[in-house]
VOLO-37138 format. One record per residue (C-alpha): residue in one letter; x, y, z. Coordinates in steps of 0.05 Angstrom, whole numbers, always signed. Layout:
REM residues N
A; X; Y; Z
...
***
This chain:
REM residues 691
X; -2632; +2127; -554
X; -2683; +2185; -562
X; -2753; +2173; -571
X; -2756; +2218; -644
X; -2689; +2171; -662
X; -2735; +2105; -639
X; -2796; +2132; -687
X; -2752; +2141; -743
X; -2722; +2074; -744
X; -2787; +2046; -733
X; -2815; +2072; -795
X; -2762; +2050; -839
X; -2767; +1978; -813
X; -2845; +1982; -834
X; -2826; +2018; -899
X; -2784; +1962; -909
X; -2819; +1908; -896
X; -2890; +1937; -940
X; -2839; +1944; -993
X; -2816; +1861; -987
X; -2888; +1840; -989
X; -2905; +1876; -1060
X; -2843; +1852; -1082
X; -2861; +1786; -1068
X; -2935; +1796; -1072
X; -2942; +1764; -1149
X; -2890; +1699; -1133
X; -2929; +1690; -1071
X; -2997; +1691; -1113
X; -2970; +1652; -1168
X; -2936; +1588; -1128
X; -3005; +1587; -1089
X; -3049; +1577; -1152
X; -2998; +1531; -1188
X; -3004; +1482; -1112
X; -3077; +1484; -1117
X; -3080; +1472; -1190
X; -3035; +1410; -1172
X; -3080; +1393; -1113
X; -3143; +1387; -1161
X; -3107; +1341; -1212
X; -3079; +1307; -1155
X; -3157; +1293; -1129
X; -3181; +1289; -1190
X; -3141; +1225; -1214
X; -3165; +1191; -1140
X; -3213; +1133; -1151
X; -3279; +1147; -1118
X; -3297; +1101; -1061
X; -3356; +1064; -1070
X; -3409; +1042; -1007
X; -3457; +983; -1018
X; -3518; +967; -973
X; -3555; +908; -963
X; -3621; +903; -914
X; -3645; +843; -880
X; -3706; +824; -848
X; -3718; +789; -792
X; -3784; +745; -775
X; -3801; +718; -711
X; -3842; +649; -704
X; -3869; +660; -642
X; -3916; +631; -597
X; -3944; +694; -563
X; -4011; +719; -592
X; -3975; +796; -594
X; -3910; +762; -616
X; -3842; +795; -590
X; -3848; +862; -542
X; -3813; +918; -576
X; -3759; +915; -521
X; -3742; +841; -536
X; -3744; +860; -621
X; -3690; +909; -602
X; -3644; +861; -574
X; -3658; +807; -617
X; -3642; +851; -671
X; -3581; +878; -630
X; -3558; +806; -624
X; -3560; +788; -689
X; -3522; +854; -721
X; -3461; +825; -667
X; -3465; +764; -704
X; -3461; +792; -779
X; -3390; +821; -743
X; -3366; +756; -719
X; -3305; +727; -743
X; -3322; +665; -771
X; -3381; +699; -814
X; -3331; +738; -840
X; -3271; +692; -859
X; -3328; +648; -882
X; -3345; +713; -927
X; -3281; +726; -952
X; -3264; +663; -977
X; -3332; +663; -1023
X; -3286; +729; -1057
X; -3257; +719; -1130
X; -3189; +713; -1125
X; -3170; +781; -1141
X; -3207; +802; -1090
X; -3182; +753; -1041
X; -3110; +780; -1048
X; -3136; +845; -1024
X; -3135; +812; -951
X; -3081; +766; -958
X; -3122; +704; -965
X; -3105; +642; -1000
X; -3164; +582; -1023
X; -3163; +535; -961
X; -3218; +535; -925
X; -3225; +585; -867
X; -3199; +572; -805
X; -3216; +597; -734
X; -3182; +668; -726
X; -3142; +636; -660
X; -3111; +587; -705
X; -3090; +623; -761
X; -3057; +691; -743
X; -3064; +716; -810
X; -3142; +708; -803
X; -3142; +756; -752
X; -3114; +818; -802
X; -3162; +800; -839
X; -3214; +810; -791
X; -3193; +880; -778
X; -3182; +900; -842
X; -3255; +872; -862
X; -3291; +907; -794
X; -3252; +977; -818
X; -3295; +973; -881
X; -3362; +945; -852
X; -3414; +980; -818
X; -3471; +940; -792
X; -3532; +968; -750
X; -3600; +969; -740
X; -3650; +1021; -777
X; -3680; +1068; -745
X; -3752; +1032; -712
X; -3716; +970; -711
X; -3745; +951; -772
X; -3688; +919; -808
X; -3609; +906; -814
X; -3568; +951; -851
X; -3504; +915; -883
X; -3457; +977; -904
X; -3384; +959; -939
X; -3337; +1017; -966
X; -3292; +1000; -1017
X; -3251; +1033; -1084
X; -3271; +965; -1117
X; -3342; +978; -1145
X; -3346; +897; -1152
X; -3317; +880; -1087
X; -3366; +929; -1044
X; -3430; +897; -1078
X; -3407; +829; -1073
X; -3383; +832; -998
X; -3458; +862; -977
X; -3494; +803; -1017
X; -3453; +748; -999
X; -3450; +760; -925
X; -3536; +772; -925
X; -3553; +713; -966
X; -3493; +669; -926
X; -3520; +694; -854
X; -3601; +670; -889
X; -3573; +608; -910
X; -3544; +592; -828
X; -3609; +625; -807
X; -3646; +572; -838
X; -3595; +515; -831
X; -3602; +526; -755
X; -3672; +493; -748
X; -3636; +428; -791
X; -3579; +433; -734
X; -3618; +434; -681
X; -3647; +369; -674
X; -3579; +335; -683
X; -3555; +390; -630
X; -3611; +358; -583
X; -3585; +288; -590
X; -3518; +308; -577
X; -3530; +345; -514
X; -3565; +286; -480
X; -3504; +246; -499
X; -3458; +298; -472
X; -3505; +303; -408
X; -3493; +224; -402
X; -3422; +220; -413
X; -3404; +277; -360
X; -3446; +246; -310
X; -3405; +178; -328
X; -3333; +211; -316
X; -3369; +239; -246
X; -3383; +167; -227
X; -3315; +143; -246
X; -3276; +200; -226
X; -3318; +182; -153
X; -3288; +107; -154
X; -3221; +126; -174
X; -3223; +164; -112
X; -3253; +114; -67
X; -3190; +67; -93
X; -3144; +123; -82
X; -3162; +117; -9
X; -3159; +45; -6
X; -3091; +59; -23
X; -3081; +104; +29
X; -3100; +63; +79
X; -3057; +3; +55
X; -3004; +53; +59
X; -3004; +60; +145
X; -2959; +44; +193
X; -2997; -23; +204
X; -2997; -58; +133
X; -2928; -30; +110
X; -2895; -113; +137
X; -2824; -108; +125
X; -2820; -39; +92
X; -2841; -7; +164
X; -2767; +7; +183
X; -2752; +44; +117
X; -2806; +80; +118
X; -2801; +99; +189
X; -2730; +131; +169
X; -2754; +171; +112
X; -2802; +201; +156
X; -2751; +220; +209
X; -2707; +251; +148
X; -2773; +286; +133
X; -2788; +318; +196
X; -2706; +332; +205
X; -2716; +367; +140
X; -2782; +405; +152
X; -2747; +438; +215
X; -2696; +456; +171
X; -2737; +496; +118
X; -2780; +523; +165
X; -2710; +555; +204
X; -2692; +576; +134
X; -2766; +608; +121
X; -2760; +651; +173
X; -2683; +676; +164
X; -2716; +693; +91
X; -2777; +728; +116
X; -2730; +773; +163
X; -2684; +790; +103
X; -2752; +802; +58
X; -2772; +844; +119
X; -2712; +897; +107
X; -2709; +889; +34
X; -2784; +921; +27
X; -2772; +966; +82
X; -2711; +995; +59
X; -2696; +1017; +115
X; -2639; +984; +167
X; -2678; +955; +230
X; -2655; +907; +274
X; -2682; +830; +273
X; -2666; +771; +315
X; -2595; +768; +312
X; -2601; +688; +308
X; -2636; +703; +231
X; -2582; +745; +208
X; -2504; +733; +177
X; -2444; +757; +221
X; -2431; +793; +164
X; -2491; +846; +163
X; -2498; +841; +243
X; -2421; +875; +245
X; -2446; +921; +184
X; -2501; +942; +229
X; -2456; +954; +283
X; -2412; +1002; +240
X; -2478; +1028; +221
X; -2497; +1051; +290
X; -2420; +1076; +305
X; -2425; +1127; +244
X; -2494; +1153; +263
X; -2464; +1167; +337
X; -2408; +1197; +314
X; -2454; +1237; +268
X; -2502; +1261; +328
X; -2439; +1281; +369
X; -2403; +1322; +301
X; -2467; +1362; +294
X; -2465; +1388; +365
X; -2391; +1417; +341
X; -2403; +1437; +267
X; -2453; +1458; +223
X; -2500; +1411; +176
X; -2451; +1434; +109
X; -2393; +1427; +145
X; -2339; +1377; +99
X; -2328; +1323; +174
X; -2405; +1323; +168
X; -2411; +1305; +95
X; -2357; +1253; +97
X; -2392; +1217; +157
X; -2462; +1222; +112
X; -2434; +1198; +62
X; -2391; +1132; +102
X; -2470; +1125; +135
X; -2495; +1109; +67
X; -2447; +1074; +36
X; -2448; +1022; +96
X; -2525; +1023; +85
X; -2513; +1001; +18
X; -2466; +947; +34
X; -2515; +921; +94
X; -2570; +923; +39
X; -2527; +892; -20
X; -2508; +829; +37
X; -2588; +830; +54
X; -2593; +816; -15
X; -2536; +763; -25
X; -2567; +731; +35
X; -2639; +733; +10
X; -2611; +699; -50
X; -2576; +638; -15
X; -2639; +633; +28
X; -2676; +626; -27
X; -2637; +574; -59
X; -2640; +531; +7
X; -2714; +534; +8
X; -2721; +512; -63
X; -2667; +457; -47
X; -2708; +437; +19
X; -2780; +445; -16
X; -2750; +398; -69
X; -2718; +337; -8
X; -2785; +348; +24
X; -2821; +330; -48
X; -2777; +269; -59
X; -2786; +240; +18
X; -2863; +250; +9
X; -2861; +217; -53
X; -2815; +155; -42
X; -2858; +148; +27
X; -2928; +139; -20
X; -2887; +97; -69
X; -2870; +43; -25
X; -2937; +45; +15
X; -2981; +35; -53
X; -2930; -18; -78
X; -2933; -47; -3
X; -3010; -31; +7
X; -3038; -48; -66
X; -3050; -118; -89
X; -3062; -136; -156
X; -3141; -132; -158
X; -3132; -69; -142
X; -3084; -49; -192
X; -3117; -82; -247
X; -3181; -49; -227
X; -3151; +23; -222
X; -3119; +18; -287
X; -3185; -9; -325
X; -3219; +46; -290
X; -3165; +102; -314
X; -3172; +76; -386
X; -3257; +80; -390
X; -3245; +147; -358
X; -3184; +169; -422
X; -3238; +142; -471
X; -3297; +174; -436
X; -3270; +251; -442
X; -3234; +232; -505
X; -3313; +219; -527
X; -3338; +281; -491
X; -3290; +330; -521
X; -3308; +298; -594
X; -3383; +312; -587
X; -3366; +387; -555
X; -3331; +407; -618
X; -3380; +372; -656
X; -3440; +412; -608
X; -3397; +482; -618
X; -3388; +468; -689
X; -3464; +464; -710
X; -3471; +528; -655
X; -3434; +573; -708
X; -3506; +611; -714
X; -3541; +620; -652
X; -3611; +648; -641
X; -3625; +683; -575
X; -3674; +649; -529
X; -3681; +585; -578
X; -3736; +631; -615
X; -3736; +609; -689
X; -3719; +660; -733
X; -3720; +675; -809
X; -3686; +724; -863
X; -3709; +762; -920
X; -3657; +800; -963
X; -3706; +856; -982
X; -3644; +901; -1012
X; -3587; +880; -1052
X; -3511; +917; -1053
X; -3527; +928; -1126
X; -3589; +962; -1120
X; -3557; +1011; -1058
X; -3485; +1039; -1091
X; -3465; +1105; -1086
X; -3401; +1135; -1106
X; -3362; +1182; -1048
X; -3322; +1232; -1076
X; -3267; +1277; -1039
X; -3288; +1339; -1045
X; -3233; +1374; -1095
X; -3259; +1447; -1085
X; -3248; +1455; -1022
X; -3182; +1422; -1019
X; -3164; +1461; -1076
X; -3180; +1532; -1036
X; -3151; +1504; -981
X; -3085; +1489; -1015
X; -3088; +1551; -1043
X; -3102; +1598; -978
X; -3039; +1553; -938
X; -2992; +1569; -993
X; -3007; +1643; -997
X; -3008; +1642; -920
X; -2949; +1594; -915
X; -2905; +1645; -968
X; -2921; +1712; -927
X; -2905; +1679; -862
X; -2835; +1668; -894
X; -2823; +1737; -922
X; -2835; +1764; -842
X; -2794; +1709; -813
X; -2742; +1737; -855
X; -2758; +1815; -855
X; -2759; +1796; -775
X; -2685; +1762; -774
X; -2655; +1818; -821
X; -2687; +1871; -779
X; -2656; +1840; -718
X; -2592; +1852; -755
X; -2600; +1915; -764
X; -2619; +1935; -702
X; -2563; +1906; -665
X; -2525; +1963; -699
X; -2565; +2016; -668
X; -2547; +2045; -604
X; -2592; +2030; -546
X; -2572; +2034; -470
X; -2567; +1978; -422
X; -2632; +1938; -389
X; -2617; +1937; -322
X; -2649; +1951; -266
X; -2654; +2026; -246
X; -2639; +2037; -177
X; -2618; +2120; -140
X; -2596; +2089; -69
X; -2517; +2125; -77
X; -2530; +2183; -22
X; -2453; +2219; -49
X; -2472; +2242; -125
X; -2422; +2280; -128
X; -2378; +2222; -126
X; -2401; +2186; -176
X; -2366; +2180; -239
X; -2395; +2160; -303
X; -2361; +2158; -380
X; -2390; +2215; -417
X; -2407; +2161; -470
X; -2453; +2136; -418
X; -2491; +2192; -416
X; -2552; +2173; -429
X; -2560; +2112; -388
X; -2538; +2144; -329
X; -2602; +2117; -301
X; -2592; +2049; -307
X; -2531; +2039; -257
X; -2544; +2023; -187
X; -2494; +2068; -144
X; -2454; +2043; -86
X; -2399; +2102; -91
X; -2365; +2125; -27
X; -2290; +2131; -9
X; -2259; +2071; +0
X; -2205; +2101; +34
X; -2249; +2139; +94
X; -2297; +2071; +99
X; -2279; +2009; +65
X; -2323; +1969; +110
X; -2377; +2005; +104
X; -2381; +1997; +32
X; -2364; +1933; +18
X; -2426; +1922; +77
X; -2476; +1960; +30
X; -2458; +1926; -28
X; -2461; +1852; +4
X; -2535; +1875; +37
X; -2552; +1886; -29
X; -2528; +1818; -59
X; -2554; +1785; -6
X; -2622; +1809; -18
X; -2622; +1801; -86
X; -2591; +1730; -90
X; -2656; +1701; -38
X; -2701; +1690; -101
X; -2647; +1650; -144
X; -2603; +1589; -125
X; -2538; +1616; -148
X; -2513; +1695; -164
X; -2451; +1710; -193
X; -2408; +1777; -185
X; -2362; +1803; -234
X; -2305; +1864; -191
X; -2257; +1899; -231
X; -2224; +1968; -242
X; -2241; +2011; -301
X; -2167; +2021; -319
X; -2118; +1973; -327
X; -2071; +1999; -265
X; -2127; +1996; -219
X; -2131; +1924; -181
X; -2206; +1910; -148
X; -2173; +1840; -116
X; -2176; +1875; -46
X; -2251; +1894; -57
X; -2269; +1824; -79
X; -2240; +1784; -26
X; -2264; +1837; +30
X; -2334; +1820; -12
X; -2326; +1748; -1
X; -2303; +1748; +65
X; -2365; +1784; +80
X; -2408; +1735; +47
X; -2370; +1678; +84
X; -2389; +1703; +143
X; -2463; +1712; +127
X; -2464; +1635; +127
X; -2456; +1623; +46
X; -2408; +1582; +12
X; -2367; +1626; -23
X; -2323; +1628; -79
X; -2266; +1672; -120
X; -2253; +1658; -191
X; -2188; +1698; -203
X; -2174; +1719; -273
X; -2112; +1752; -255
X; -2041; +1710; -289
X; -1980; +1698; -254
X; -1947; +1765; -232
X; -2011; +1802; -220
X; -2044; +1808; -151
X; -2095; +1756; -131
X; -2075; +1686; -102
X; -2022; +1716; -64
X; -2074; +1765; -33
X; -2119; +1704; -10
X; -2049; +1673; +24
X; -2055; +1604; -24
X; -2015; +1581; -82
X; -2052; +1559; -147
X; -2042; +1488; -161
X; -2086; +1485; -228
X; -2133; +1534; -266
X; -2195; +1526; -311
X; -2163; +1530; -378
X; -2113; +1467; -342
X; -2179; +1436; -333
X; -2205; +1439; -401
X; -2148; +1412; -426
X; -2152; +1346; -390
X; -2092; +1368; -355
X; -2119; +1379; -281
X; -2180; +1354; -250
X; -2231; +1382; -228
X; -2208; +1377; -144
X; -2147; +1401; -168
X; -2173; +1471; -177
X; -2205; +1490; -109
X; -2157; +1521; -54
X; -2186; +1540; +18
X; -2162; +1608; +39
X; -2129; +1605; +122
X; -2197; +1618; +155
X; -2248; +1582; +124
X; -2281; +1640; +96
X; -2280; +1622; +26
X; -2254; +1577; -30
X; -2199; +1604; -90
X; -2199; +1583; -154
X; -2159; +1611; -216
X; -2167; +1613; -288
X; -2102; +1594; -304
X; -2062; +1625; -360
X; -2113; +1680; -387
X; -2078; +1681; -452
X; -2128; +1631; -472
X; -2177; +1676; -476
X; -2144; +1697; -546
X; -2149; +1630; -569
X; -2208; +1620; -630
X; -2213; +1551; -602
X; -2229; +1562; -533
X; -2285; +1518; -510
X; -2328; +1573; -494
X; -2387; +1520; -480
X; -2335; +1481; -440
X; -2315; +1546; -398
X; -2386; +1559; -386
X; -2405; +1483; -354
X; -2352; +1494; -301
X; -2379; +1566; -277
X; -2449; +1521; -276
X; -2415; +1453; -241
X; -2387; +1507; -187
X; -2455; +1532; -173
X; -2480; +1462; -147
X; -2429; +1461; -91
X; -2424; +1545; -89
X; -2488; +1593; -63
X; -2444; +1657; -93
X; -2392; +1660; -139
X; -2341; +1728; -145
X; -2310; +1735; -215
X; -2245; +1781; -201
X; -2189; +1808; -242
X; -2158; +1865; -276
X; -2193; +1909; -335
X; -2156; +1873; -391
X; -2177; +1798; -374
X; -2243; +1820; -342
X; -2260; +1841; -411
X; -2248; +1788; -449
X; -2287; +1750; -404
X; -2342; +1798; -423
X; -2336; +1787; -498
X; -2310; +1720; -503
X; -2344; +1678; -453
X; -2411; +1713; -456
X; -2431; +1678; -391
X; -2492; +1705; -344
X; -2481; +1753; -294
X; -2513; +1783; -234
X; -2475; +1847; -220
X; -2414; +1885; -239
X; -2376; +1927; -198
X; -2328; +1975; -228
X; -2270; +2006; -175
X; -2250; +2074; -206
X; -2205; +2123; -183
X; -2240; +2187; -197
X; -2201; +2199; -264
X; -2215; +2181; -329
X; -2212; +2111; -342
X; -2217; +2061; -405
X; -2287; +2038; -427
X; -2304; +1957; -405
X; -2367; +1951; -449
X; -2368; +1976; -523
X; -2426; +2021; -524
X; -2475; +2012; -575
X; -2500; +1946; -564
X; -2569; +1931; -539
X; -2543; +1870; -511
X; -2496; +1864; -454
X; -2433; +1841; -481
X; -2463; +1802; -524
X; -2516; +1768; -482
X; -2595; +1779; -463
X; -2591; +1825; -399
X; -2664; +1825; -359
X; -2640; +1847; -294
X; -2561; +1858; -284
X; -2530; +1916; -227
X; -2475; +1962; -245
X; -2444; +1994; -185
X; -2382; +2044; -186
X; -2330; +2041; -128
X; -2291; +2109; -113
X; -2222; +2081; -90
X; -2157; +2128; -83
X; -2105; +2073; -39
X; -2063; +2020; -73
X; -2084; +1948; -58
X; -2060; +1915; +5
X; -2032; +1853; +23
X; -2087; +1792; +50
X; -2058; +1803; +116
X; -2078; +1879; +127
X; -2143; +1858; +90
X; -2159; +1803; +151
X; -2158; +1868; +204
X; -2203; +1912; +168
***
């Protein structure tokens, strides 16, 4: 396309797209003021939200001539706005609500629990702490009690009752804490009584244990004497059994197969192992004969790890029966040890003594039943604490209803922001779709190929291009000689050049055809593939050409299934590879190519083979005859690499429509288009091998 011809359609795109926005300029302006007019009633019908403050004041009876330092004021201050926050405060709080306001948070007209014992206490809590702030003014000269709320009522009386509840502990505190006094000398008392009988239950304990020897057992010494052989026959036992489970944990963490004491390990894995080593021999010997890719290699790889995952899966089974003969041995061991003490105390004790332990374990059951009543007792009357013991005071010197303020969204702005978005919003959608109709209409404009532009073709005079391609003459790369005088040669320079260019990408694919129907480009492609073959890449032909054309015949191989067989469920997928005699490279066909006519063909289908190939293939060669190469073109739309046309120095049919800035339908970036002067017919695979 010429530059004036690029100018001119650019100004008609712009004319048209000025001429959609005053079009729909006034809509645009209209839907934007009706949203913001919406936006204000919307904010306008909002109930305000209302903050309450409350302000207490602390005072310090101190001691000190000076009174606190201002770095203990802080913290005591700091202390106490943690405790307006605490839980019970605030359950305590919310149950003081009307019941209106109690629904609010869930609450019903028990008294309040502890937020550990009633879930629902703890929502509450949060829900509560979302609304509150409470801090200490600046220079720490009072508290500030701060609730939010759309409930005018409920903000003022949250702020008052919480101050004048938190006053009211304040000053209970000092009536507590004389009681609190008493109780901590009795709870002082009764731990150190528990000490002293916890000290002569122990001291009978080991009366018992001594009773329980080899010299007072009397007539029970025999019995006994057996369980403790069966004990230490037992002990051996486990212990064997810990270490056969240590050597199997030992490979399970390493993950790795090492070699332990045979005597810890199952006949089972110790022949695994064996097999193990055979395959990794036979492994070391193959690679000294054939290359790392080569199919003997990959099947002994692949027998290496499978046995490595049996030996592991039987390290596992064996872990698992280890284990269970531990437990079972842990267990014996348990039930020796305990039938042993059984019959020593009922040998060892006399009655005394059992009457005495048993009074001694019931003053000890009512001793802590006693100390844990006066603990919750003690950490009941602690619901208020005070820092350092110091007494403390406070004043409400502000009430929530002297200190409400009403916080209104602020409509304007919202407004004029709704306003700007939906004016934004509308001529965002008139380009998206001035942008999608002008990509319309350029796709009827002619525009040449984007490929890459290459002048390596040293015989110019040979090269042949459509007249219709005029114009992007530029854009092919040229590999044109005579076939005839230097096949070799050629098909050389043109595999240099996909060698190079294939080093930066994981897979390339190469599409060889003639540009006339008559003309067949099989010889070219396999001589291509041979090539790369040899080069040390996995190779592979995708023929395109149907029974009675030239192409598996060629390679010396008979089709047993094609791609279209494939995606039919008719063939699988192992089915469609054939090795050519030689090694060099791989066949595969299409199949009948009359499906390419099909409007059901499972283009998406087609497409995730040519990908699955590329995981086992480093180049793939796309080959057949004009009529079926382009259909593949047009109907497949797959990515390609390069194309190599074979022409015969006459005039032949046109592959690509021209006219599309797209290359047969897809987004080119970087594709090669080479031209091939050939004047011989094709020749049979075995001529091809001599060349």
């Amino acid at each position: 396309m010429t530059l004036s011809k690029q100018k001119f359609l650019n100004e008609r795109k712009l004319e048209k797209l000025s001429g959609s926005l005053r079009n729909k300029l006034i809509p645009i302006l209209i839907l934007a003021v009706i949203f913001s007019l919406v936006t204000y009633v919307a904010f306008y019908a909002v109930e305000p939200l209302y903050s309450s403050e409350a302000r207490l004041v602390l005072k310090v009876k101190s001691t000190h001539v000076q009174g606190l330092s201002d770095i203990s004021q802080k913290k005591l201050l700091n202390a106490h706005v943690d405790k307006l926050q605490s839980s019970n405060i605030l359950l305590a709080v919310a149950h003081t609500l009307e019941p209106s306001e109690k629904q609010k948070f869930l609450l019903n007209n028990s008294e309040p629990n502890n937020v550990i014992e009633n879930p629902i206490n703890g929502r509450v809590v949060g829900a509560i702490r979302n609304r509150l702030k409470v801090y200490a003014a600046p220079g720490d000269s009072y508290i500030s009690i701060n609730m939010q709320s759309y409930s005018k009522e409920f903000a003022v009386n949250f702020v008052d009752n919480l101050a004048s509840m938190y006053s009211e502990a304040l000053a209970n505190y000092v009536v507590h804490s004389n009681q609190q006094a008493k109780d901590n000398l009795q709870i002082d008392k009764l731990r150190a009584d528990i000490k002293v009988i916890k000290d002569q239950i122990s001291e009978v304990r080991k009366k018992h244990s001594y009773y329980s020897s080899s010299e007072s057992l009397g007539f029970d010494k025999d019995r006994i004497k057996k369980l403790n052989e069966r004990l230490q026959i037992i002990t051996i036992k486990r212990d064997a059994t810990r270490s056969q489970w240590a050597a199997v944990q030992a490979i399970i963490k390493s993950d790795e197969i090492k070699y332990f004491n045979k005597k810890k390990l199952s006949k089972v894995i110790l022949k695994l192992m064996l097999q193990y080593d055979d395959v990794k021999s036979q492994i070391i010997e193959a690679r000294t004969l054939f290359t790392a890719v080569h199919p003997i290699i990959r099947t002994l790889k692949a027998d290496l790890e499978r046995i490595r995952d049996l030996i592991l899966e039987q390290v596992k089974k064996t872990k698992v029966k280890l284990q269970k003969e531990l437990e079972k041995a842990n267990r014996e061991i348990k039930s020796l040890h305990n039938k042993i003490d059984l019959l020593a105390l009922e040998r060892a004790s006399s009655d005394n003594i059992k009457i005495k332990l048993e009074t001694m374990q019931k003053n000890f059951r009512s001793k802590r039943l006693k100390l844990t009543h006066l603990e919750q007792k003690y950490k009941n009357y602690k619901t208020i604490t005070v820092p350092n013991d110091i007494p403390i005071t406070a004043k409400i010197i502000s009430s929530g209803e002297e200190n409400i303020t009403s916080i209104s969204p602020p409509k304007f702005v919202y407004t004029i922001f709704t306003m700007l978005a939906t004016f934004t919003f509308g001529i965002a959608v008139v380009l998206a779709k001035e942008a999608v109709s002008g990509y319309e209409y350029k796709l009827s404009q002619p525009k040449a190929f984007n490929a890459i532009v290459s002048k390596i073709c040293p015989w110019n005079n040979l090269f042949r291009i459509n007249s219709k391609y005029a114009e992007m003459q530029e854009t092919y790369l040229g590999i044109c000689a005579d076939l005839n005088a230097d096949g070799n040669k050629v098909i050389t320079s043109i595999g240099n050049i996909i060698i190079e260019r294939s080093k930066n990408t994981s897979n390339y694919r190469t599409v060889i055809t003639g540009d006339h129907q008559v003309i067949d480009a099989s010889r070219e492609g396999i001589l291509l593939a041979q090539f790369l073959g040899r080069a040390n890449l996995k190779v592979a032909i995708i023929d395109l050409n149907t029974k009675g054309e030239v192409g598996a015949d060629q390679c010396g191989v008979v089709s047993k299934a094609g791609i279209f067989d494939l995606l039919k469920n008719s063939a699988h997928f192992k089915d469609l590879v054939s090795s050519v005699p030689g090694g060099e490279f791989d066949y595969i066909s299409t199949g009948n190519n009359s499906e390419f006519d099909d409007p059901d063909l499972d283009i998406v289908g087609f497409n995730a083979i040519i990908d699955a190939l590329h995981e086992i293939y480093d180049h793939i060669i796309i080959m057949g005859s004009f009529n079926t190469t382009q259909k593949l073109l047009y109907v497949v739309k797959g990515c390609l690499d390069t194309l190599i046309v074979v022409t015969r120095n006459t005039t032949g049919s046109e592959l690509i429509e021209y006219g599309m800035d797209t290359f047969a339908g897809f987004d080119v970036s970087k594709i090669d288009v080479m031209s091939c002067l050939k004047r011989e017919p094709a020749k049979s695979y075995e001529d091809i091998k001599t060349l």
